[in-house]
N, C-alpha and C positions, 0 to 999 in steps of 0.2 A: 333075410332078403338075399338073391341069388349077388356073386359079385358078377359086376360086367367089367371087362377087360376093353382096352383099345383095339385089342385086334375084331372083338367084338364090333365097337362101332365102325372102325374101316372094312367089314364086312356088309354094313348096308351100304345102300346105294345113296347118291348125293342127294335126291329129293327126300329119301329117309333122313338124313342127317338133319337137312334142312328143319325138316317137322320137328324131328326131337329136338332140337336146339329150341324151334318155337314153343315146344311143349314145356319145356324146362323153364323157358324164359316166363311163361301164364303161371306155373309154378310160383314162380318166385313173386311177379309181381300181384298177384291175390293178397300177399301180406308185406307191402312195403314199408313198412314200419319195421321189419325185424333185419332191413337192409342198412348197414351202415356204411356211411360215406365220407372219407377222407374230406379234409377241405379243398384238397386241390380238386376233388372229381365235383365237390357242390361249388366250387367257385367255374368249373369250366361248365357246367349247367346253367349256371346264371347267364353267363355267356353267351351260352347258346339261346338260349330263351329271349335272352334281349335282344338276340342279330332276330330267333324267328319275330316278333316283335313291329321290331321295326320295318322289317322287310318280309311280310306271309307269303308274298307273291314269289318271292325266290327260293324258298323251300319246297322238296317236295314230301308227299304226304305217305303213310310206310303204305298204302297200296301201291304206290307208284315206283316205292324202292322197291317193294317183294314183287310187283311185276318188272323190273328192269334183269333182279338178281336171276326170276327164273327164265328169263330169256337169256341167259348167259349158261345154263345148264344142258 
């Protein structure tokens, strides 16, 4: 497998970056079972899950965050 260098990636452009980070991210999460989690990061999940929870209406949904980030692009 070829190596990719950082100069590599700050040679795409930002919506590139974007992708591959998402691309990475469907990677990883296809087997989230072979993800391991500190307990500080599963108790700040808990967390979060309980505030979305209790209040759905004040979260937003990741269409809404991946449409705010690329309007900042």
């Amino acid at each position: 497998m070829p190596q990719i260098t950082a100069e590599d990636l700050f040679s795409l452009s930002i919506p590139e970056r974007i992708q591959l980070v998402e691309d990475i991210w469907d990677s990883i999460a296809i087997q989230p079972e072979k993800v391991e989690l500190t307990s500080e990061i599963k108790y700040e999940l808990d967390q979060r899950l309980e505030e979305y929870e209790q209040q759905p209406q004040e979260q937003s949904s990741w269409d809404e965050v991946r449409s705010r980030l690329w309007r900042k692009v």
